[in-house]
N, CA, C and O atoms as a CHARMM CRD file, in Angstrom:
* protein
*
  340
    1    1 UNK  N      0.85800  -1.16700   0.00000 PROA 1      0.00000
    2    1 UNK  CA     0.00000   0.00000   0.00000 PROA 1      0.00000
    3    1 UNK  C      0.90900   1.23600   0.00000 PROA 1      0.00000
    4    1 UNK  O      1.98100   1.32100   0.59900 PROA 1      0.00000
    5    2 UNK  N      0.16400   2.46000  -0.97500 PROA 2      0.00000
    6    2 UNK  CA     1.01200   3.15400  -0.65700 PROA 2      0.00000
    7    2 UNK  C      1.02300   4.42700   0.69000 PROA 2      0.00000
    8    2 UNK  O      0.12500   4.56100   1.52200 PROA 2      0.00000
    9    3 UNK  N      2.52000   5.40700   0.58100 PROA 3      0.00000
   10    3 UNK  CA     2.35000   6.20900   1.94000 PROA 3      0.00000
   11    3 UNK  C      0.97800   7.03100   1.56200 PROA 3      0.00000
   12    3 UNK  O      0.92100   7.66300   2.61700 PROA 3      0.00000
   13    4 UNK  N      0.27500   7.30900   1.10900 PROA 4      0.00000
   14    4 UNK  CA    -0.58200   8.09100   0.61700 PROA 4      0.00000
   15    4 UNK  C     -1.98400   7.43300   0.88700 PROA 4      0.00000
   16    4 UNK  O     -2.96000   8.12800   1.16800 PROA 4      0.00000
   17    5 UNK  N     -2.05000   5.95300   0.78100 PROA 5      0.00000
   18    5 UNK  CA    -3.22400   5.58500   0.99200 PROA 5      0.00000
   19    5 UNK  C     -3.37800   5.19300   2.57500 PROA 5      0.00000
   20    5 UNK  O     -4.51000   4.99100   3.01300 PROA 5      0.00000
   21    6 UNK  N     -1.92700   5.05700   3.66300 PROA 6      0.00000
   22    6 UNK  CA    -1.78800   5.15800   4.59200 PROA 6      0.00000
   23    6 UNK  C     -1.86300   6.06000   5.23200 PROA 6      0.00000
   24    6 UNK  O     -1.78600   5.88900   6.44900 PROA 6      0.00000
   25    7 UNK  N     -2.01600   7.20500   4.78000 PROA 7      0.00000
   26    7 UNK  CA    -1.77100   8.64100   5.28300 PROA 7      0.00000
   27    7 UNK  C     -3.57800   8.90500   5.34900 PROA 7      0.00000
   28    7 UNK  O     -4.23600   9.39100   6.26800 PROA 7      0.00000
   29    8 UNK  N     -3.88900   8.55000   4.43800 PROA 8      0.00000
   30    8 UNK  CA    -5.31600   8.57000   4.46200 PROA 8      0.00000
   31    8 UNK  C     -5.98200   7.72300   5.21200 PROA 8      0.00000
   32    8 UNK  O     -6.99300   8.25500   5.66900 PROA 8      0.00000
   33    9 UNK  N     -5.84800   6.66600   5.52200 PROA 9      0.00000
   34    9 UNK  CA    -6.49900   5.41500   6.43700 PROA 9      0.00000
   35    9 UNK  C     -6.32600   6.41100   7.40300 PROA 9      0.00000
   36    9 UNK  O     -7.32400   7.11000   7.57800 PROA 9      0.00000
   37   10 UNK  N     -4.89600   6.79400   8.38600 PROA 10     0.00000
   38   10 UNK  CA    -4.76500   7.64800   9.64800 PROA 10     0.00000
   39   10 UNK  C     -6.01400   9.04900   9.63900 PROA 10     0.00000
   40   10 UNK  O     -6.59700   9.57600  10.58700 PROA 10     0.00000
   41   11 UNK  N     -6.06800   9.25800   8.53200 PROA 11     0.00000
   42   11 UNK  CA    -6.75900  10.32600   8.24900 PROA 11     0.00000
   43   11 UNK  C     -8.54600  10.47400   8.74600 PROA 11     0.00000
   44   11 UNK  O     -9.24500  11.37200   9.21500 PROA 11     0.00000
   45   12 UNK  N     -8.72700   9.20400   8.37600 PROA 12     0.00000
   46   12 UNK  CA    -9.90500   8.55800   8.69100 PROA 12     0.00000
   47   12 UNK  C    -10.24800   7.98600   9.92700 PROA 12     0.00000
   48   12 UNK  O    -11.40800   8.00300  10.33800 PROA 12     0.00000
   49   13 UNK  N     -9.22500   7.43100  10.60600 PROA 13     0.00000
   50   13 UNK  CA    -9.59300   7.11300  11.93900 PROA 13     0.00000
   51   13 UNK  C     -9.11200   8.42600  12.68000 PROA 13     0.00000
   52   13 UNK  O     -9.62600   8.27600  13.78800 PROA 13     0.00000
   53   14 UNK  N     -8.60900   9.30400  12.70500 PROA 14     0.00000
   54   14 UNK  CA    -8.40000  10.70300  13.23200 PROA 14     0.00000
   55   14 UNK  C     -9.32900  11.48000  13.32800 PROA 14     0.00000
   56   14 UNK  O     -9.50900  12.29700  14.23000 PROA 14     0.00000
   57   15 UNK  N    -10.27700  11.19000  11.98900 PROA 15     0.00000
   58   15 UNK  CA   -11.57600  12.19200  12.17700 PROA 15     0.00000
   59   15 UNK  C    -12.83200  11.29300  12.54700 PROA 15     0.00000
   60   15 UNK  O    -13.88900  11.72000  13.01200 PROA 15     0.00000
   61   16 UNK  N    -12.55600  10.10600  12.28700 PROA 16     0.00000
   62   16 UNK  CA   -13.89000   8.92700  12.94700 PROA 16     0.00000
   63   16 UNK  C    -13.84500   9.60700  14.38400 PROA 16     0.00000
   64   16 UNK  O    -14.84400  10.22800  14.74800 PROA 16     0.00000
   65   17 UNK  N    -12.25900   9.48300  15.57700 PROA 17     0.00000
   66   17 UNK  CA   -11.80100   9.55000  16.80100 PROA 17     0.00000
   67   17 UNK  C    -12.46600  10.73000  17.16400 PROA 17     0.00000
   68   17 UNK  O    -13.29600  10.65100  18.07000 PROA 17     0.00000
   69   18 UNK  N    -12.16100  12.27500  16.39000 PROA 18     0.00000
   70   18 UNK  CA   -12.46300  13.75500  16.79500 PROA 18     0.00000
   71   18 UNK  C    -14.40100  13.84200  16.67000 PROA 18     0.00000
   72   18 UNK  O    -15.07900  14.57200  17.39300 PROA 18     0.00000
   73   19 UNK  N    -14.97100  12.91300  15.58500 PROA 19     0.00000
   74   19 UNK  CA   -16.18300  13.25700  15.55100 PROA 19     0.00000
   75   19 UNK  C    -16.74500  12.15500  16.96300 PROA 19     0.00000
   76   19 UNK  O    -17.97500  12.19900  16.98700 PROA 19     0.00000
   77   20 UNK  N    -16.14600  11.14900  18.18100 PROA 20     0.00000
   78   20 UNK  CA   -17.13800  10.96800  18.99800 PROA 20     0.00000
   79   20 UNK  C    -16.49200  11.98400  20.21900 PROA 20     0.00000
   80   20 UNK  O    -16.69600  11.80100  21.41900 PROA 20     0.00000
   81   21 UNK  N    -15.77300  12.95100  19.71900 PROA 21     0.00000
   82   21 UNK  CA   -15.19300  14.17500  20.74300 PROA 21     0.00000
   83   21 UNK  C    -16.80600  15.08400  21.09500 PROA 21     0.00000
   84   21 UNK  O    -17.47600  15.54600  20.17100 PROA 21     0.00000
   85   22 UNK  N    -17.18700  15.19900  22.44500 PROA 22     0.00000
   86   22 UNK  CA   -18.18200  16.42900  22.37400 PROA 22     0.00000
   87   22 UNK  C    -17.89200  17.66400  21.52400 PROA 22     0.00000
   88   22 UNK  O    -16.80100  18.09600  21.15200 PROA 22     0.00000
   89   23 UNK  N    -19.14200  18.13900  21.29900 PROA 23     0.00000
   90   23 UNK  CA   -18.87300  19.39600  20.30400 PROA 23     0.00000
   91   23 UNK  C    -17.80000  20.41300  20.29700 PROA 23     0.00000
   92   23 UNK  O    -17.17100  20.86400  19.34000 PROA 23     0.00000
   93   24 UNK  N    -17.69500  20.75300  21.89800 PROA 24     0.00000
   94   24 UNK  CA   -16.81500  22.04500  22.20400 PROA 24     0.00000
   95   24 UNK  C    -15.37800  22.05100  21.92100 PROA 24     0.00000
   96   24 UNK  O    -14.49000  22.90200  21.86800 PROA 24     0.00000
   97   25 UNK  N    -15.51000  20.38600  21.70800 PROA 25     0.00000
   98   25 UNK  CA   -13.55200  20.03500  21.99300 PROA 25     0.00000
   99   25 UNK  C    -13.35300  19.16200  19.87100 PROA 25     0.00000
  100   25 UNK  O    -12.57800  18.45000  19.23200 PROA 25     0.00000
  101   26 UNK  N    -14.31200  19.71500  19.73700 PROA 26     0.00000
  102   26 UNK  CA   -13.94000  19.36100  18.26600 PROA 26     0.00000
  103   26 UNK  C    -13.53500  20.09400  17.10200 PROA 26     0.00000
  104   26 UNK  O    -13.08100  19.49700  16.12500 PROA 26     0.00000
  105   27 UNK  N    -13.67100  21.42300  17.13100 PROA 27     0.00000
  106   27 UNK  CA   -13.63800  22.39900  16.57400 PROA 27     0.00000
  107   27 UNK  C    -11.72700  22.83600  16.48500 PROA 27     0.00000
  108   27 UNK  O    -11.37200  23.09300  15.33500 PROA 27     0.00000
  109   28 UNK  N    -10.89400  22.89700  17.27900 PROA 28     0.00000
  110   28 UNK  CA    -9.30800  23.00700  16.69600 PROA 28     0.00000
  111   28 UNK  C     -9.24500  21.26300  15.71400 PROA 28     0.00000
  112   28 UNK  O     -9.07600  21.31100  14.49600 PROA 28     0.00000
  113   29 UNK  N     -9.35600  20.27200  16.22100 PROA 29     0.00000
  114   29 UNK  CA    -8.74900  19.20300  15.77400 PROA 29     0.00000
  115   29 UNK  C     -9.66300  18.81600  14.50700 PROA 29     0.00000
  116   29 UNK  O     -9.26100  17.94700  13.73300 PROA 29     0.00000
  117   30 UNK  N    -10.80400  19.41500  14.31400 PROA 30     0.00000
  118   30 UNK  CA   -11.79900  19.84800  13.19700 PROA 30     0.00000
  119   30 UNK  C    -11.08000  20.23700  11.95100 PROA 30     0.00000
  120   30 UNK  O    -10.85500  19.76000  10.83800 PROA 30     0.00000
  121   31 UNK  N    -10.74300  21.63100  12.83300 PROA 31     0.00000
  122   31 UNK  CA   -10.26700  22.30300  11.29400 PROA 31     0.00000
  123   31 UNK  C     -8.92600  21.96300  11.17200 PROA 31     0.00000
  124   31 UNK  O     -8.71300  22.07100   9.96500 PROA 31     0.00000
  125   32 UNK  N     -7.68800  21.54600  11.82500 PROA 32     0.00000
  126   32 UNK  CA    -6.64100  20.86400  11.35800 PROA 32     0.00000
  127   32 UNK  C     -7.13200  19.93200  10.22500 PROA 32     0.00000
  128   32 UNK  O     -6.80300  20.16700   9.06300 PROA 32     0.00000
  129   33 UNK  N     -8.22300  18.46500  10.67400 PROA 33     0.00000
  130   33 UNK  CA    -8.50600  17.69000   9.32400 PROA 33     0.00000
  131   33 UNK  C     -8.40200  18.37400   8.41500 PROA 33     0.00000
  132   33 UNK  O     -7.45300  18.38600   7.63100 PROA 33     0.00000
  133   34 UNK  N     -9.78800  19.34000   8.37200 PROA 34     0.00000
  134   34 UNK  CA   -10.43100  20.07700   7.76200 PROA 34     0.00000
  135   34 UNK  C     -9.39700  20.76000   6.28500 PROA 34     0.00000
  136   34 UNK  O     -9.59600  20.65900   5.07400 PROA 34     0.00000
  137   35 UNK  N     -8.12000  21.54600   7.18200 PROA 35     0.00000
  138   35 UNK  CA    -6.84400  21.64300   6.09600 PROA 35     0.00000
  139   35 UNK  C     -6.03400  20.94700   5.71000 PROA 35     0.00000
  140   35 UNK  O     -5.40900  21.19600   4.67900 PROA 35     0.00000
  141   36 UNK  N     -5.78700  19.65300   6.60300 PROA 36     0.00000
  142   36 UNK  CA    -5.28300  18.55500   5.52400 PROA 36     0.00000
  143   36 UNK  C     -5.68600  18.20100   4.81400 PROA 36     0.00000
  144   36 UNK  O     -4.85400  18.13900   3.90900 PROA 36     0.00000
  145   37 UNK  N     -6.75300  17.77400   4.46500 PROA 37     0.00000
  146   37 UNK  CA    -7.42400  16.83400   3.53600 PROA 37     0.00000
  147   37 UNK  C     -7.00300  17.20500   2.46800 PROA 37     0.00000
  148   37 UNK  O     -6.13700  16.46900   1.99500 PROA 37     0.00000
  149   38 UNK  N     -7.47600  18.71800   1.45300 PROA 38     0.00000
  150   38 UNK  CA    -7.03000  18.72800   0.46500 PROA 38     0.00000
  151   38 UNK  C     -5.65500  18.55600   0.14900 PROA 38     0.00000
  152   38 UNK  O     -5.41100  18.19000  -1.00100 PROA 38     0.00000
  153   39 UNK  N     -4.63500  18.75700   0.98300 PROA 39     0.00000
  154   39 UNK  CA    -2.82300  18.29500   0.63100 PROA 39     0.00000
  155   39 UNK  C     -3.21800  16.68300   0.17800 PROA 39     0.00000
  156   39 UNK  O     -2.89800  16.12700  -0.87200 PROA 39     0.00000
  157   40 UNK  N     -3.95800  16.16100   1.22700 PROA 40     0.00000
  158   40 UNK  CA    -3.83300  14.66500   1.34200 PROA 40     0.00000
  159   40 UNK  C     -4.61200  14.10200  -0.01100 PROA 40     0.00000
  160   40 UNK  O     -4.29600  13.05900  -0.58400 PROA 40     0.00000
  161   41 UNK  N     -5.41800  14.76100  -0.31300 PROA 41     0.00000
  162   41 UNK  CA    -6.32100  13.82100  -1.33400 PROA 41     0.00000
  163   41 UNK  C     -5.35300  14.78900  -2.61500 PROA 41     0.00000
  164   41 UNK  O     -4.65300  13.96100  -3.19700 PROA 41     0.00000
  165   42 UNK  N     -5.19600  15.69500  -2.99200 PROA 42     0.00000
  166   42 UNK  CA    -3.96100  15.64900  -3.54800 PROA 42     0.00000
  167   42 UNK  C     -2.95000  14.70100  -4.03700 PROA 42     0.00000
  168   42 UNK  O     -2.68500  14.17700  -5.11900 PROA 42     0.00000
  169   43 UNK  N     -2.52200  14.67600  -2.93600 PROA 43     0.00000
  170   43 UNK  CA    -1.40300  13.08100  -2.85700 PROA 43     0.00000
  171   43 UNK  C     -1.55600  12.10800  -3.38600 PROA 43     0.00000
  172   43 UNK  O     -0.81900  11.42200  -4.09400 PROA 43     0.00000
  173   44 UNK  N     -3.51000  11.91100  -2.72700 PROA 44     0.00000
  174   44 UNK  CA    -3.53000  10.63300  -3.49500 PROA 44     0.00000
  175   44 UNK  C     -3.84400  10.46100  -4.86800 PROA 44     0.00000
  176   44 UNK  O     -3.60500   9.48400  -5.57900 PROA 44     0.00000
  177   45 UNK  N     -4.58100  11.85300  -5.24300 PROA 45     0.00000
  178   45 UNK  CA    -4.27600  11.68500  -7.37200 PROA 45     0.00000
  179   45 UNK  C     -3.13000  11.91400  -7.58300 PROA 45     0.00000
  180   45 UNK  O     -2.93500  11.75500  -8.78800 PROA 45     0.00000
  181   46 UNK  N     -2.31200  12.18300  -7.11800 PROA 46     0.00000
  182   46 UNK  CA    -0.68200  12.47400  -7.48700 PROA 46     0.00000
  183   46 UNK  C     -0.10300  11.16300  -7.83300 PROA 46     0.00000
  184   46 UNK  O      0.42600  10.92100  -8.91800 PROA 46     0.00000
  185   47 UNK  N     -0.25500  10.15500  -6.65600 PROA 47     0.00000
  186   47 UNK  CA    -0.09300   9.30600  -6.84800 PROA 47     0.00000
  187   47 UNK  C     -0.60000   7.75300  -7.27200 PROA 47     0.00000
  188   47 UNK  O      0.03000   6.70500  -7.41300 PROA 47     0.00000
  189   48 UNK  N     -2.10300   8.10700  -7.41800 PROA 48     0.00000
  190   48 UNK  CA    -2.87500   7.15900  -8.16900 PROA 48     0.00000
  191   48 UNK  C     -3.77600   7.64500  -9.15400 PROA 48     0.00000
  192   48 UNK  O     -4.73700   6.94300  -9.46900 PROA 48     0.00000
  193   49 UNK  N     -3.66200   8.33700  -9.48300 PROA 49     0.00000
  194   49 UNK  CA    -4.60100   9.25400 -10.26700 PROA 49     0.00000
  195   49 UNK  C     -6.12200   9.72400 -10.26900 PROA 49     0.00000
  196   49 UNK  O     -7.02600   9.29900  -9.55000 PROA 49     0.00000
  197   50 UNK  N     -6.17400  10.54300 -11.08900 PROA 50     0.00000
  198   50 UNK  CA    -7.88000  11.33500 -10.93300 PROA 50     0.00000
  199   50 UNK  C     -8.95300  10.08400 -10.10400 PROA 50     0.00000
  200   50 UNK  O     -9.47300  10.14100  -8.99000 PROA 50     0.00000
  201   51 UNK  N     -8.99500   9.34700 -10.81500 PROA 51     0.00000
  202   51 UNK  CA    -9.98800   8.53300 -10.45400 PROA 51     0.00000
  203   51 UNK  C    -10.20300   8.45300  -8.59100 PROA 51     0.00000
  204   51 UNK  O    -11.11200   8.82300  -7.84800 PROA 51     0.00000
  205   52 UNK  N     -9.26600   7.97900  -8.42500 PROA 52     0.00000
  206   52 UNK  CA    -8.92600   7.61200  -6.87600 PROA 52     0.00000
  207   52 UNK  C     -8.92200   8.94700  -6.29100 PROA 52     0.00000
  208   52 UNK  O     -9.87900   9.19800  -5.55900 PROA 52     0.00000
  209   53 UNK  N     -8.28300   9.60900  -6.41400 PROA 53     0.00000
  210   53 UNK  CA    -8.54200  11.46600  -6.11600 PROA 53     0.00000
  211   53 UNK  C     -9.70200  11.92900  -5.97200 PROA 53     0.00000
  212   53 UNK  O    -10.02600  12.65700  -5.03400 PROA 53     0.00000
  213   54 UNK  N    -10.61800  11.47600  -7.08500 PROA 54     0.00000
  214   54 UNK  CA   -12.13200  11.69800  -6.85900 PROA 54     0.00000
  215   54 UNK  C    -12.86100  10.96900  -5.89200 PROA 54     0.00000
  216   54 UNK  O    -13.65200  11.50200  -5.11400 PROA 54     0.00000
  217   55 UNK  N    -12.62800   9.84300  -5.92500 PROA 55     0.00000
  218   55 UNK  CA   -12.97900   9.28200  -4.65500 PROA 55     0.00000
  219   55 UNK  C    -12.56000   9.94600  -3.61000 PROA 55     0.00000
  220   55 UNK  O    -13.47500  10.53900  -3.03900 PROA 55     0.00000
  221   56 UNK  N    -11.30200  10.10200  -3.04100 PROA 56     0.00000
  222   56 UNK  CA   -11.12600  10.56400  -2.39900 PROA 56     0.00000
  223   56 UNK  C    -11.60900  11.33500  -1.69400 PROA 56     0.00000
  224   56 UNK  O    -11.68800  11.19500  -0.47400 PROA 56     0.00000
  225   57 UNK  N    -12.07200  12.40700  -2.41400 PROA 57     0.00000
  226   57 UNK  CA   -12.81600  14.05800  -2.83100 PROA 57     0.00000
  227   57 UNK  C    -13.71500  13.83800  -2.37600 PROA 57     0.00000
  228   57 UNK  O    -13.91600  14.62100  -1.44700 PROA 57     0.00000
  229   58 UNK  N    -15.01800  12.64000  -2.59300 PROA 58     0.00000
  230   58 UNK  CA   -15.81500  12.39200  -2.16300 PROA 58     0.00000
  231   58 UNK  C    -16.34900  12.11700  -1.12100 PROA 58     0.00000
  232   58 UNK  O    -17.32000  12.66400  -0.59800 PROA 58     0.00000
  233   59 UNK  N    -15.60200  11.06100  -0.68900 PROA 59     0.00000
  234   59 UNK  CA   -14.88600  10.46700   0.65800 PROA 59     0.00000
  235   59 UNK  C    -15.23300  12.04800   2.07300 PROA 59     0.00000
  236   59 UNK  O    -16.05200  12.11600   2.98900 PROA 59     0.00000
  237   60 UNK  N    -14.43200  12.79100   1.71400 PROA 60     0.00000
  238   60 UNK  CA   -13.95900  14.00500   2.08800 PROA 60     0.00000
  239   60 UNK  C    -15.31900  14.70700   2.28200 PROA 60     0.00000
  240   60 UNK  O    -15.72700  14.76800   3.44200 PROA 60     0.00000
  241   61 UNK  N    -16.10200  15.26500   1.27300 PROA 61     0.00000
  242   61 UNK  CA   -17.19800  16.25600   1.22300 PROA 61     0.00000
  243   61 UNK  C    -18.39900  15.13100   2.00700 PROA 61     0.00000
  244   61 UNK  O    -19.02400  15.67100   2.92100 PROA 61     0.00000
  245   62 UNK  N    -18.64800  14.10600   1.81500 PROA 62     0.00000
  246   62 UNK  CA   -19.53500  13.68100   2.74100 PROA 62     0.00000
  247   62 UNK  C    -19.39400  13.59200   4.20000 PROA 62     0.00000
  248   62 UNK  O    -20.31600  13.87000   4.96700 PROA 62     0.00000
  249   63 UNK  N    -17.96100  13.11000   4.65900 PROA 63     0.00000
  250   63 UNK  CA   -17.78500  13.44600   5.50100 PROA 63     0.00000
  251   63 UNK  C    -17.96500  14.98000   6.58700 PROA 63     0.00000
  252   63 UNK  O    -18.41700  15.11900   7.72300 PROA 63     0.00000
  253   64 UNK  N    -17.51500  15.72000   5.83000 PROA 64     0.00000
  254   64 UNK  CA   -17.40000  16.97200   6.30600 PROA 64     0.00000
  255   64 UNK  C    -18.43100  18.33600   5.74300 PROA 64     0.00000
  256   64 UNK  O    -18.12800  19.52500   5.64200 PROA 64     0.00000
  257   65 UNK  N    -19.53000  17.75100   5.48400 PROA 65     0.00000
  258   65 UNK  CA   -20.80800  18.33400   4.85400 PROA 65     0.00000
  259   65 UNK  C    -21.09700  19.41700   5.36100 PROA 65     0.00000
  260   65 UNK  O    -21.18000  20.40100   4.62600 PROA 65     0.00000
  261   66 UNK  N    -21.34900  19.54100   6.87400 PROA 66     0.00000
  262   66 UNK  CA   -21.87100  20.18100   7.29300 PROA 66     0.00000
  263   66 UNK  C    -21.15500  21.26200   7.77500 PROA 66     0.00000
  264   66 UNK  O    -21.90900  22.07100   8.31600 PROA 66     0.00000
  265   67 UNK  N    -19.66700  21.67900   7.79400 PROA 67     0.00000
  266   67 UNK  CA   -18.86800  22.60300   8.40500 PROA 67     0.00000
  267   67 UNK  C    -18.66900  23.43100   6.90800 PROA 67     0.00000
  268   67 UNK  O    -18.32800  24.61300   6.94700 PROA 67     0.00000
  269   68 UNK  N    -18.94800  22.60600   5.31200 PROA 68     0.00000
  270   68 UNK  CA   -18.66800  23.14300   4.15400 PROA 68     0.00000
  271   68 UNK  C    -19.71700  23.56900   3.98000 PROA 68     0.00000
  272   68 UNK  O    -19.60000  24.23300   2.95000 PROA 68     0.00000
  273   69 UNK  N    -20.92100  23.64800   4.38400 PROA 69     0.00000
  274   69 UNK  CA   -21.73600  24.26200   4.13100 PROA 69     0.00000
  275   69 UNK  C    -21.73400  25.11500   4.69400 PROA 69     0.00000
  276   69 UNK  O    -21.71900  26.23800   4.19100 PROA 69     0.00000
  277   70 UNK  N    -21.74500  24.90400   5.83100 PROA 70     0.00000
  278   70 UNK  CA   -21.34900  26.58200   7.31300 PROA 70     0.00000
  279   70 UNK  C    -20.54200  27.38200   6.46900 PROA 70     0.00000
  280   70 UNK  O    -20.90000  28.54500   6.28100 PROA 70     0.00000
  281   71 UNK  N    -19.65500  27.01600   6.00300 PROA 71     0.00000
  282   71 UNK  CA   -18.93900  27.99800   5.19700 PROA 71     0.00000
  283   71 UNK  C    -18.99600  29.10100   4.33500 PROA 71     0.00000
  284   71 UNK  O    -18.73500  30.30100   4.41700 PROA 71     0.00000
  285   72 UNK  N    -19.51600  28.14700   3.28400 PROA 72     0.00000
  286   72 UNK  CA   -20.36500  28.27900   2.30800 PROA 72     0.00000
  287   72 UNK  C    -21.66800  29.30900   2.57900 PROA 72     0.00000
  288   72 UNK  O    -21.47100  30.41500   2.07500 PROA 72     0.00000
  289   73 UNK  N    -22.72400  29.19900   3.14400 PROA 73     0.00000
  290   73 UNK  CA   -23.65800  30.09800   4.07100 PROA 73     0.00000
  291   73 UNK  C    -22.86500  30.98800   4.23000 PROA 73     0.00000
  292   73 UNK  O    -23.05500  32.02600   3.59700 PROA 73     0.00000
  293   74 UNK  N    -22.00000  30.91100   4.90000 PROA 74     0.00000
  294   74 UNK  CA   -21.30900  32.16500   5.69000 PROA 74     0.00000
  295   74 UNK  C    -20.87200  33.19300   4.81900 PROA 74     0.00000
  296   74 UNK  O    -21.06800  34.39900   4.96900 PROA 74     0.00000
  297   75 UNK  N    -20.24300  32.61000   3.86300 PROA 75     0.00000
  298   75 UNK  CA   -19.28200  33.87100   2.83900 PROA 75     0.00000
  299   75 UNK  C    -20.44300  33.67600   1.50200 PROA 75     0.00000
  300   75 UNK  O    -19.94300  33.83800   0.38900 PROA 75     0.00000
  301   76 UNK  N    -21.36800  33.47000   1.52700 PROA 76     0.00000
  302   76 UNK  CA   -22.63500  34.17400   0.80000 PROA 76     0.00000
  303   76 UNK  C    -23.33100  35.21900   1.60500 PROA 76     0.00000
  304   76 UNK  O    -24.12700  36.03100   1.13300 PROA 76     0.00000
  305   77 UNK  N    -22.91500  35.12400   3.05500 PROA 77     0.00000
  306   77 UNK  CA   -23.88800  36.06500   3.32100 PROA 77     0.00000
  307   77 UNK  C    -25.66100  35.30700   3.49200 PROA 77     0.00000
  308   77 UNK  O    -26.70200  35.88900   3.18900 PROA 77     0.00000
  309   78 UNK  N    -25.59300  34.52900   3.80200 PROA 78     0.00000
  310   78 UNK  CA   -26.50000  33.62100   3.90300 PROA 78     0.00000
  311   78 UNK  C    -26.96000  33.58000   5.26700 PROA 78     0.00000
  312   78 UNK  O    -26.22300  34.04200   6.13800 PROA 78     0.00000
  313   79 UNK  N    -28.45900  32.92400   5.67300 PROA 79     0.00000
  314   79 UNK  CA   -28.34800  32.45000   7.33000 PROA 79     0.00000
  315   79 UNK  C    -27.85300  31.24600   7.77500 PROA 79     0.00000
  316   79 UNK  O    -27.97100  30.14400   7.24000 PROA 79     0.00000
  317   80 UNK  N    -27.15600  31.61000   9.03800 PROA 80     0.00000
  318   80 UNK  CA   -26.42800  30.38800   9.18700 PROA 80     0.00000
  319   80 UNK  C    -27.33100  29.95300  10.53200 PROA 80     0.00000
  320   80 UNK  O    -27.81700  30.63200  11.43600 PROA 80     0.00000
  321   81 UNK  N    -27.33400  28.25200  10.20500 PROA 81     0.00000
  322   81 UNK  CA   -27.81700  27.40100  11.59000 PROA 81     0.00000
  323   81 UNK  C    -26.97900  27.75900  12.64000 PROA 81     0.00000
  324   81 UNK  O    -25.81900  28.17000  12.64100 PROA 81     0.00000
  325   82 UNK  N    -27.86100  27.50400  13.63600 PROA 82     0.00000
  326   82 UNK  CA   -27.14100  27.32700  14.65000 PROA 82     0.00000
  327   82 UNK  C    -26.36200  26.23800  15.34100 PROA 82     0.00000
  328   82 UNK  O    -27.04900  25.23000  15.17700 PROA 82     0.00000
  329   83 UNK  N    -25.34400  25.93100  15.99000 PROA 83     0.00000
  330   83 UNK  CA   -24.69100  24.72500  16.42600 PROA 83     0.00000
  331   83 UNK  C    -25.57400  24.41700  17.72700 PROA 83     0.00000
  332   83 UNK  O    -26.03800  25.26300  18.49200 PROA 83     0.00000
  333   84 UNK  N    -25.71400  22.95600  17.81900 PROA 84     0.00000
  334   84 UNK  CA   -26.76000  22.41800  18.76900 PROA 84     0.00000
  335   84 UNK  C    -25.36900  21.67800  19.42000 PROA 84     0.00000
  336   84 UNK  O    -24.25000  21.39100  18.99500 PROA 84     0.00000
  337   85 UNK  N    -25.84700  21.59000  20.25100 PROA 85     0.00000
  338   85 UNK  CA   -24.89000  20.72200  21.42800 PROA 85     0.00000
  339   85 UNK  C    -25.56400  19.45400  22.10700 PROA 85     0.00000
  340   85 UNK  O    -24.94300  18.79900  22.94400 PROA 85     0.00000
């Protein structure tokens, strides 16, 4: 396997680990994922190409749906939900 698809497995149990974190204590180790990912899924079309990259990609946006949308809302100028605890 390669370092890339290993880097990603860690990647995945890192954010499986941070999402059964209560809410308050998820938000730094959040957005660390949050900016790896794209280096990482990067990597992995770098090194296996588009296809797998897209997966990847995918992988990625379902996971993290709901903070890209917060976003998203946000810098439209949009209303944003509120965080429930």
């Amino acid at each position: 396997m390669s370092i890339a698809l290993v880097l990603a497995c860690f990647w995945v149990l890192a954010a499986t680990i941070v999402a059964m974190l209560p809410m308050h204590r998820q938000y730094v180790p959040g957005v660390m994922l949050l900016v790896a990912a794209p280096v990482l899924i990067g990597f992995i079309g770098w090194q296996h190409g588009a296809l797998l990259g897209g997966v990847a990609l995918f992988g990625f946006l379902s996971m993290f749906r709901r903070p890209l949308r917060h976003f998203y809302r946000k810098a439209r100028g949009l209303e944003i939900e509120e965080v429930r605890e």
